[in-house]
N, C-alpha and C positions, 0 to 999 in steps of 0.2 A: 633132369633129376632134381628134386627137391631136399634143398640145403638144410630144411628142416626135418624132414625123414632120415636124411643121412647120418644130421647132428641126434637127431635121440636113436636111432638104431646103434652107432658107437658107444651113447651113455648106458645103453639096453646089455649090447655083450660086454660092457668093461666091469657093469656089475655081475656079469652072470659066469664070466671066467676069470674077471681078476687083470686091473689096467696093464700090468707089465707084460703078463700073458697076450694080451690082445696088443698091448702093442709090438709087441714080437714079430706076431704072426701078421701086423701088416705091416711090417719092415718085409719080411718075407714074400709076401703079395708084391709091394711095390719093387722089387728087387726083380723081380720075375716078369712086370708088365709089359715093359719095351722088348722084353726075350724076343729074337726070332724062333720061334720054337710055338707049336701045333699050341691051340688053346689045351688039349684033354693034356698033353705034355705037360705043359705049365703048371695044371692043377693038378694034378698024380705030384709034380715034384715037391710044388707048394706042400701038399697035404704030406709027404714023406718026410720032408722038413720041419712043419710043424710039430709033426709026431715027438718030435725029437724033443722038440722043448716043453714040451704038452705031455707027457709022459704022461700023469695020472690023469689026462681029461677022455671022458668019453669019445671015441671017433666022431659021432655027432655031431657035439659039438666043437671041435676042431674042424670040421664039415662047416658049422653056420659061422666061424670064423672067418674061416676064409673067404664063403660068400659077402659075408657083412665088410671085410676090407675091402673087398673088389669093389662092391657097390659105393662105399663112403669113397675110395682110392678117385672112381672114376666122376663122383658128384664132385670133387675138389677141382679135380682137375676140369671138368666141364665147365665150371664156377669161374677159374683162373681163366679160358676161354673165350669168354664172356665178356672180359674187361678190356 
């Protein structure tokens, strides 16, 4: 995964939901990743979750959140991997 898609895809949603916001929801993601529990589980919960604190945001986009944490959650960690 490239560390430079990951880095502007985060600066992409922090502008487009608001940095506290997204980082919420990938405190959320990352709280959820080690789960043993079904991938669809994890993201029904996540997204149940985020709801909460996303209250006025479009499902949508709490929807490209979540994916945008996963994706940057798992480039970090691929990154740390690496080394």
């Amino acid at each position: 995964m490239s560390k430079i898609k990951a880095f502007a895809l985060e600066k992409i949603v922090k502008w487009l939901l608001g940095g506290e916001l997204f980082q919420g929801i990938k405190e959320i993601v990352d709280g959820l990743m080690d789960a043993n529990i079904p991938s669809a589980e994890k993201r029904n919960l996540a997204f149940r979750k985020a709801q909460v604190i996303a209250a006025g945001a479009a499902s949508f986009m709490v929807n490209l959140a979540i994916e945008a944490a996963v994706y940057i959650l798992k480039a970090k960690q691929s990154s740390l991997e690496e080394k």
